[in-house]
C-alpha positions in Angstrom: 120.7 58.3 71.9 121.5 58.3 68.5 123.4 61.4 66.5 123.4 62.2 63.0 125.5 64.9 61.3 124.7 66.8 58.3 128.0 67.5 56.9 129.4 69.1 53.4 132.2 71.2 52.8 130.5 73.0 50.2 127.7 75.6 50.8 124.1 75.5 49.3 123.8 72.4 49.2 120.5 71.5 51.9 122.4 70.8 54.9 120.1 72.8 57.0 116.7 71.9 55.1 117.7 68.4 55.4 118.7 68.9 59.3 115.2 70.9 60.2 113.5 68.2 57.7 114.8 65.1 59.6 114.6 66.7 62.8 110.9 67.4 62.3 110.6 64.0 61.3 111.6 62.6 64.2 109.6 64.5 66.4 106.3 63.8 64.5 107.1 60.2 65.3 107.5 60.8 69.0 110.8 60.9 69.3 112.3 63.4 71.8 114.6 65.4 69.2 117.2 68.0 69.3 119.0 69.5 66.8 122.3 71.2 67.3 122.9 74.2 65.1 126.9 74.5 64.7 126.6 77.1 61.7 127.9 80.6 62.9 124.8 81.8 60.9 122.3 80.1 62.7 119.7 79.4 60.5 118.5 76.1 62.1 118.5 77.8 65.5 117.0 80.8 64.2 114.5 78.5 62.9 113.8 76.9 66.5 113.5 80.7 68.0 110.7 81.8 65.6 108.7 78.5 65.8 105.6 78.7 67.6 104.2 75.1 67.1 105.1 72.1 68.7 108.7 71.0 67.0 112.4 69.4 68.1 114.6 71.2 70.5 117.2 73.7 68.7 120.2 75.0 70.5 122.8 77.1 68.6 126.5 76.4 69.5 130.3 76.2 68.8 131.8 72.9 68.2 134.4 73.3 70.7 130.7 72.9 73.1 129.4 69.8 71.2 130.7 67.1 73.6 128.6 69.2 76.4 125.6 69.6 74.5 125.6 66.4 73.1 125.8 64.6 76.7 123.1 67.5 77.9 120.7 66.4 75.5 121.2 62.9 76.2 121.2 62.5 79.8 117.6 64.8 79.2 116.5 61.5 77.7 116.8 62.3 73.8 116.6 59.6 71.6 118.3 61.7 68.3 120.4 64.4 68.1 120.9 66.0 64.7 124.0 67.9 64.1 123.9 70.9 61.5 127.6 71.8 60.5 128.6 75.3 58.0 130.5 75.0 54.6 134.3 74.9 54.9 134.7 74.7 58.3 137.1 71.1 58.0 137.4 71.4 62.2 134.0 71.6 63.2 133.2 68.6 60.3 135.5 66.9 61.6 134.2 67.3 65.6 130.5 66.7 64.2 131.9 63.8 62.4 133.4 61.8 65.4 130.8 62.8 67.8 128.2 60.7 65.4 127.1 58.1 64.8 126.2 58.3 61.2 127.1 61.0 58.6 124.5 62.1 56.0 126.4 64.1 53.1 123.8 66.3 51.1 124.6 67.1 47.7 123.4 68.7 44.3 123.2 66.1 41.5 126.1 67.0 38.7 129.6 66.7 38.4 131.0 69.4 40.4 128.9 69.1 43.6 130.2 65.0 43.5 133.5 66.8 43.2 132.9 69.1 46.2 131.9 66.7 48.4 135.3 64.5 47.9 137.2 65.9 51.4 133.9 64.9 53.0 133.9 61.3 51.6 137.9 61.2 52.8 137.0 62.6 56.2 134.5 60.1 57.2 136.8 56.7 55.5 139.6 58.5 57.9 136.6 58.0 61.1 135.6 54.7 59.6 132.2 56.6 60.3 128.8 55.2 58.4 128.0 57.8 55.7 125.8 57.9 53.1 125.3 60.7 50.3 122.2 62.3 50.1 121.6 63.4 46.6 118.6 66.5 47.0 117.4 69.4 44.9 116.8 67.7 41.5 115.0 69.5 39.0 111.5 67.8 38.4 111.4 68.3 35.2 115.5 66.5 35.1 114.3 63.0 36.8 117.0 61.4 35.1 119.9 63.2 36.4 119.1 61.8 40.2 119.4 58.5 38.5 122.4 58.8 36.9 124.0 60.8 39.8 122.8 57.8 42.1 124.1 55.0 39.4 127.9 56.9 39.2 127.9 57.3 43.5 127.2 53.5 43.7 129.6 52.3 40.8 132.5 54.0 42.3 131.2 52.4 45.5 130.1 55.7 47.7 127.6 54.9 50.0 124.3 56.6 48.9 120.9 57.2 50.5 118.3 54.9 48.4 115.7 57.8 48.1 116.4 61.3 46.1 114.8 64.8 47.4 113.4 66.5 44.3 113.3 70.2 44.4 110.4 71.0 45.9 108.6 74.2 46.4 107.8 72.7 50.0 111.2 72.6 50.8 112.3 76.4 49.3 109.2 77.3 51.4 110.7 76.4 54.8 112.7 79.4 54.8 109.7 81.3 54.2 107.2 80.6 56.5 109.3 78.0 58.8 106.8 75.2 58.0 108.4 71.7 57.4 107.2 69.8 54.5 105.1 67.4 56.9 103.6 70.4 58.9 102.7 72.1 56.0 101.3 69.1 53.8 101.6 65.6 55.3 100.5 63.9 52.5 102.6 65.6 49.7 104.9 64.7 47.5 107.7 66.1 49.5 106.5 64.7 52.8 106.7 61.3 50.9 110.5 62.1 50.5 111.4 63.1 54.1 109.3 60.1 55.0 111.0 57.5 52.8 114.4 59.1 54.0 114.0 58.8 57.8 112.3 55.3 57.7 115.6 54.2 55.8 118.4 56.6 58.5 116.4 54.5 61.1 117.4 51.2 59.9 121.4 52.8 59.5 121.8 54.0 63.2 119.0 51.5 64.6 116.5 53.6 65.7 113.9 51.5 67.4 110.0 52.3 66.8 108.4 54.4 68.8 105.0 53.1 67.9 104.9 49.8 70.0 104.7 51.5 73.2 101.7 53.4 74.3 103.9 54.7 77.2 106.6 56.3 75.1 103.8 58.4 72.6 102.3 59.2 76.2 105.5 60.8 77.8 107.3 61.7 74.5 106.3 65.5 75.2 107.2 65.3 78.7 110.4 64.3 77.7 110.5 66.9 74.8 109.7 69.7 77.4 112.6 68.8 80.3 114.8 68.9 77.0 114.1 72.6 75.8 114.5 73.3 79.9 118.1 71.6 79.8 119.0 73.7 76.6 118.2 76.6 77.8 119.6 76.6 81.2 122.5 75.2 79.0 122.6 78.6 76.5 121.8 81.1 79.3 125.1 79.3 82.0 127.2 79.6 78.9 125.8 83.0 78.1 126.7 84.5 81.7 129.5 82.2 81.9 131.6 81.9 78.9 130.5 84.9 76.6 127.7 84.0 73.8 128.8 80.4 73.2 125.6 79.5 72.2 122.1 81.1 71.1 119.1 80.5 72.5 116.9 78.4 70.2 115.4 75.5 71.9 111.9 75.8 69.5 110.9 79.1 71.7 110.9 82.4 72.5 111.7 83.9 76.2 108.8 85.4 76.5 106.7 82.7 76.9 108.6 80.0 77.7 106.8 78.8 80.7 104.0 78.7 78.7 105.2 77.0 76.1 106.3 74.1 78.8 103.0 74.2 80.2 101.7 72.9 76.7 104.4 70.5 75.8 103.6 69.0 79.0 99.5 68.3 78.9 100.0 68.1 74.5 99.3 65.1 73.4 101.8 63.2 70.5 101.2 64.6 67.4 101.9 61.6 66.0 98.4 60.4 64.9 99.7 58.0 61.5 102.0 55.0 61.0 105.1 55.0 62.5 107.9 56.8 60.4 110.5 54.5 61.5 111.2 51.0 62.3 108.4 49.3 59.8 107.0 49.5 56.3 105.2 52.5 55.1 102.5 50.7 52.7 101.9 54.2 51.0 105.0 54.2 49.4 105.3 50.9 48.4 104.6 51.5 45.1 106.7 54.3 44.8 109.6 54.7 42.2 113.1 52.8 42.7 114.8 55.8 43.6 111.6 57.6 45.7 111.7 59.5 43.1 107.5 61.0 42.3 
């Protein structure tokens, strides 16, 4: 299993957008996802309660849980586990941090948000963890300023994602209706992005293809299934157990959970395009240095 953690000490920056994006992304290309909600707001694992559709596995949670969760989700057969961490909270960054195995850093393009994110850039050196800045929310109309933000990370040698998010109305609209950017428009502009983006995260932690085996596309929502079973039984032990140390949010509601198994089970993937990870995307090819459309 691979882990990721979105981390940044400052707030409003895209850490959840970019950890319900990714996350999605993953699942679309088969992969049995979870994503791990450590914000005592809970917007991620909000997120996963609401969602009716097919999606990753959410569970809300404390950090001082993670190491549990983490080896829950994995021994359930997850291949990626996205960690979604709150604003100036150095402790739980710092769990998240050496609990992954590769640190994305989201930030604002401009001066002060590279400032902001400083602590962050010293926290993962400290790990020696991989990390790379993610530089999202640029004004269309302001193409230049991803550039030059991208241009001054790289000449004072900060690791930086190779692809920009622009600030899409696809992405603002995830809080709105819940629908990811390739839910709601597959081919779009800001689909492009998130595609781009997680092609390049699989080549940092190694994230093998999931499109050369019939088998794995076959079984992927098996898998996906047994996974919201383990969160849950997971949330509702530590619920009865502990106190509320974690929310339920494993992608559905109570209610209907057992139906909700009963279609991730006999679902086929949704996966019906080119694999997202692990080979070239020919539609982009032609796309800007930066991914920038």
């Amino acid at each position: 299993m691979k882990t990721v953690a979105i981390i940044s000490q400052k707030g409003g920056v895209g850490k959840t957008t970019a950890a319900i994006e990714i996350g999605f992304a993953a699942h679309q290309a088969c992969f049995v996802t979870a994503i791990v909600d450590l914000d005592p707001q809970g917007t991620a694992a909000n997120w996963g309660g609401r969602r009716k559709a097919e999606g990753p596995s959410v569970i809300g949670s404390h950090a001082s849980r993670l190491g549990v969760i983490l080896e829950t989700v994995r021994q359930s057969g997850t291949d990626i586990a996205i960690i979604d961490t709150p604003p100036s909270a150095d402790a739980v960054a710092m769990q998240a941090a050496k609990l992954s195995d590769f640190v994305m850093i989201p930030t604002r393009p401009g001066g002060f948000d590279l400032e902001a994110i400083q602590s962050t850039l010293e926290m993962v050196e400290l790990l020696t963890k991989p990390a790379a800045v993610l530089v999202n929310a640029i004004p269309t109309n302001r193409l230049h300023l991803g550039i030059t933000t991208l241009a001054g990370l790289w000449q004072r040698g900060i690791a930086a994602a190779p692809f920009v998010w622009m600030e899409r109305a696809a992405f603002a609209d995830l809080g709105a209706d819940g629908k990811p950017a390739l839910e709601r428009d597959p081919q779009g502009k800001a689909s492009q992005e998130v595609t781009r983006l997680f092609s390049w995260l699989c080549e940092q932690v190694g994230l093998a293809s999931s499109s050369i085996e019939d088998a794995r596309q076959q079984s992927s929502k098996m898998s996906q299934a047994a996974l919201k079973v383990q969160l849950a039984a997971l949330a509702l032990a530590e619920y009865a157990g502990e106190g509320q140390l974690a929310e339920l949010g494993p992608g559905f509601h109570r209610e209907d959970r057992n139906r909700r198994y009963a279609d991730d089970a006999q679902a086929p993937c949704a996966r019906t395009r080119t694999s997202m990870c692990g080979e070239k995307i020919h539609l982009f090819e032609k796309s800007a240095k930066f991914g920038i459309a």
